[in-house]
PASERO-170541 format. One record per residue: residue in one letter; y, z, x of N, C-alpha, C in turn. Coordinates in Angstrom, 1 decimal. Example, Ala and Ser with C-alpha at 12.3 -4.5 7.8 and 13.67 -1.06 7.14 Angstrom:
% PASERO-170541
r,n_v,n_w,n_u,ca_v,ca_w,ca_u,c_v,c_w,c_u
A,-5.7,7.8,13.2,-4.5,7.8,12.3,-3.3,7.8,13.2
S,-2.2,7.1,12.8,-1.1,7.1,13.7,0.0,7.9,12.9
% end
This chain:
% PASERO-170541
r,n_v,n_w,n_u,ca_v,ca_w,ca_u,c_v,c_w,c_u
X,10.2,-2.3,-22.8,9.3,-1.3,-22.4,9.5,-1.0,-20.9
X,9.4,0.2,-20.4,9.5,0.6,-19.5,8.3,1.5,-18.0
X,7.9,0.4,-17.2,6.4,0.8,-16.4,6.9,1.1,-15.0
X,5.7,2.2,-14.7,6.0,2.9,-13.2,4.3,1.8,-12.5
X,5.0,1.2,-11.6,3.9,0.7,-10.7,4.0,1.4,-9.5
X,2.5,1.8,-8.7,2.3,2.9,-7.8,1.5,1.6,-7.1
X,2.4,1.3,-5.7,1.4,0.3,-5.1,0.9,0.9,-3.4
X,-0.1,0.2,-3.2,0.2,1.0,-1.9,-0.8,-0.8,-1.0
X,0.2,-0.5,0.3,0.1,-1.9,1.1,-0.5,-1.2,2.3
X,-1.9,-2.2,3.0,-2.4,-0.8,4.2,-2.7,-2.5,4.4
X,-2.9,-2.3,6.3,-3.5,-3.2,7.6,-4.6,-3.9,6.7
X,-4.8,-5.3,6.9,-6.2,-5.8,6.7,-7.4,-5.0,7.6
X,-8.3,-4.7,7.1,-9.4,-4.1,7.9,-9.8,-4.9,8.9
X,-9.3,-6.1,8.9,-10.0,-6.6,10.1,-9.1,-7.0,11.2
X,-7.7,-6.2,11.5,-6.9,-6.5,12.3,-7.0,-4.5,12.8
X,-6.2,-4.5,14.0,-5.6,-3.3,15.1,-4.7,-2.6,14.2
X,-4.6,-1.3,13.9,-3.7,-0.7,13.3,-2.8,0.2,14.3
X,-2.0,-0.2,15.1,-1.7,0.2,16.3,-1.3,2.0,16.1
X,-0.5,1.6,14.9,0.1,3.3,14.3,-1.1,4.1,14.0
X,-2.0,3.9,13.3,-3.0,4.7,13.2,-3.8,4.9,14.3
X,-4.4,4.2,14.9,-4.7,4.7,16.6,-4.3,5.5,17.1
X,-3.2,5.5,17.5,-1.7,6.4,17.7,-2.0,7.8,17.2
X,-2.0,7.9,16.0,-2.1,9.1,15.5,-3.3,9.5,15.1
X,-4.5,8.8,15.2,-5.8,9.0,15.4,-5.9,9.8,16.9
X,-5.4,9.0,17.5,-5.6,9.6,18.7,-5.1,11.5,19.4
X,-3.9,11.1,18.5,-3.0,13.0,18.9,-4.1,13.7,18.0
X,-4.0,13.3,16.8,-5.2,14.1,16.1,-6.3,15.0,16.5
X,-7.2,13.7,17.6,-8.3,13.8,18.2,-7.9,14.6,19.1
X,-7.0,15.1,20.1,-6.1,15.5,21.3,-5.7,17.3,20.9
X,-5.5,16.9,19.5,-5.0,18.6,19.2,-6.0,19.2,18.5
X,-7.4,18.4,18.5,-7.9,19.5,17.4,-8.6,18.8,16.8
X,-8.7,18.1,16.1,-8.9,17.6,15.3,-9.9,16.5,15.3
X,-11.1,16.9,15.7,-11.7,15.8,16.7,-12.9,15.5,15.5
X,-13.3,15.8,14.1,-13.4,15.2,13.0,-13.0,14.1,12.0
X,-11.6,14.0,12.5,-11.0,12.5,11.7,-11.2,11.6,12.9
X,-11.0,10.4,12.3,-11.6,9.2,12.7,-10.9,8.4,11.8
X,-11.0,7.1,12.4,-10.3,5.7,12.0,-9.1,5.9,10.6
X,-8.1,6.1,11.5,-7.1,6.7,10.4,-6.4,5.5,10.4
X,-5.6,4.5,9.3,-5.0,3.4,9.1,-4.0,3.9,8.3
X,-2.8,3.3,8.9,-1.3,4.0,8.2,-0.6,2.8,7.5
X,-0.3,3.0,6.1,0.2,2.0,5.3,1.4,2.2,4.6
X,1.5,1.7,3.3,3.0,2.1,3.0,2.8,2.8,1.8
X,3.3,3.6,0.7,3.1,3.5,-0.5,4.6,3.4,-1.5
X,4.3,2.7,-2.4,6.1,2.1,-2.7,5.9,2.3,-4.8
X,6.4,2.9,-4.9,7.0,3.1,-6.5,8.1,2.1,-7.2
X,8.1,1.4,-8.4,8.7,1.0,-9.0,8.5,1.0,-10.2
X,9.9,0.9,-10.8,10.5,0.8,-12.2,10.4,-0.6,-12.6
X,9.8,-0.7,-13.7,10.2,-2.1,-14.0,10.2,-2.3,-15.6
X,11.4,-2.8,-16.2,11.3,-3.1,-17.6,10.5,-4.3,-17.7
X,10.3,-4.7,-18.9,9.3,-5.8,-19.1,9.1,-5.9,-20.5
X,8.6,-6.9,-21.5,8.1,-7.0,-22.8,6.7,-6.5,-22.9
X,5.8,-6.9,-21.7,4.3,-6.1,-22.0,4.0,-5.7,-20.6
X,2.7,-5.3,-20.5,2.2,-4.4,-20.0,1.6,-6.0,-18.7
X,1.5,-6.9,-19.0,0.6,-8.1,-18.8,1.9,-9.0,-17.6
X,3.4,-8.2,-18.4,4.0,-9.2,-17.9,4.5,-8.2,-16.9
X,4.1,-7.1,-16.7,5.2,-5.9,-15.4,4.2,-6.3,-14.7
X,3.1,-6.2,-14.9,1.4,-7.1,-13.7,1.8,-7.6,-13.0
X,2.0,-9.4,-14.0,2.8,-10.0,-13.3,4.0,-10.3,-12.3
X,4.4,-9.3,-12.2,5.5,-9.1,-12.3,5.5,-8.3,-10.4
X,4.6,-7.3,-10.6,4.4,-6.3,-9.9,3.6,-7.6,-8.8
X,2.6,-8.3,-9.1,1.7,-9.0,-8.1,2.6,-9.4,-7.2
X,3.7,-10.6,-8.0,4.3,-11.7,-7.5,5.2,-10.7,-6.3
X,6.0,-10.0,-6.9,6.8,-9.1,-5.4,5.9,-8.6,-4.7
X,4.6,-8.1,-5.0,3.6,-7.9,-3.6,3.3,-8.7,-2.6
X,2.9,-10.0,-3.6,2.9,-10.8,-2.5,4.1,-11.8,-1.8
X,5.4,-11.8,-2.9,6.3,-12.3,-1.8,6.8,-11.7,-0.8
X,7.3,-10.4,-1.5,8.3,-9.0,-0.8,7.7,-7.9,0.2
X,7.1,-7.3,-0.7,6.6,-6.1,0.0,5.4,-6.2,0.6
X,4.7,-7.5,1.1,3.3,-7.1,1.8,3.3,-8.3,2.7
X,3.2,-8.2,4.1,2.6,-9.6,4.8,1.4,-9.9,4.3
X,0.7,-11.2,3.9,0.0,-11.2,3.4,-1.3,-12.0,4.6
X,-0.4,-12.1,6.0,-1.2,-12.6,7.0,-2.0,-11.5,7.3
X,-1.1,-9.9,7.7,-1.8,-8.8,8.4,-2.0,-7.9,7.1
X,-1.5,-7.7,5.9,-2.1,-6.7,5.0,-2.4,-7.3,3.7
X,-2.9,-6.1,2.7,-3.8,-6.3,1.7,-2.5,-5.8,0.7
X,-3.0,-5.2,-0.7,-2.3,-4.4,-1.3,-2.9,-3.9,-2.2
X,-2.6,-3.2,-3.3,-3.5,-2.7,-4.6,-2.5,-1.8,-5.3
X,-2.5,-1.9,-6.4,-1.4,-1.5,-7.2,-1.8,-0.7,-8.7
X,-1.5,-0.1,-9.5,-1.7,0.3,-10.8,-0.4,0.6,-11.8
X,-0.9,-0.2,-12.8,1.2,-0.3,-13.6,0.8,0.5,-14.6
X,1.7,1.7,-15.1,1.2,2.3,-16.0,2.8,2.7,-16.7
X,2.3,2.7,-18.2,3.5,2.6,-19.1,4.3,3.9,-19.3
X,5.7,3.9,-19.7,6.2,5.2,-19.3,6.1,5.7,-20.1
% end
């Protein structure tokens, strides 16, 4: 079976998001002086075959937290959905 997981990895809330400041800031500078606390993260797509639904999860967790997320400065959150 064949699943699309849609994850997305953003700053722990309780650290500096240097990038989103950054562009919080131009925001605020051009206009835009309604947005506020803008935090910039990643969002990452994957294909994954698998036997169930239980095991692309698994599957999907383990590479978030070895591969694609610091798990000192970010979080992540993910949804696996079957194709």
């Amino acid at each position: 079976m064949k699943f699309i997981a849609e994850i997305n990895v953003m700053p722990l809330k309780a650290l500096l998001d240097p990038q989103g400041k950054a562009v919080g800031m131009t925001m605020h500078n051009t206009g835009y002086t309604e947005v506020s606390n803008v935090r910039i993260g990643k969002h990452i797509t994957l294909e994954i075959e698998a036997a169930s639904k239980d095991i692309a999860i698994e599957k999907v967790n383990d590479a978030c937290a070895k591969i694609l997320s610091n798990q000192v400065m970010e979080g992540f959150e993910y949804t696996v959905k079957e194709v």
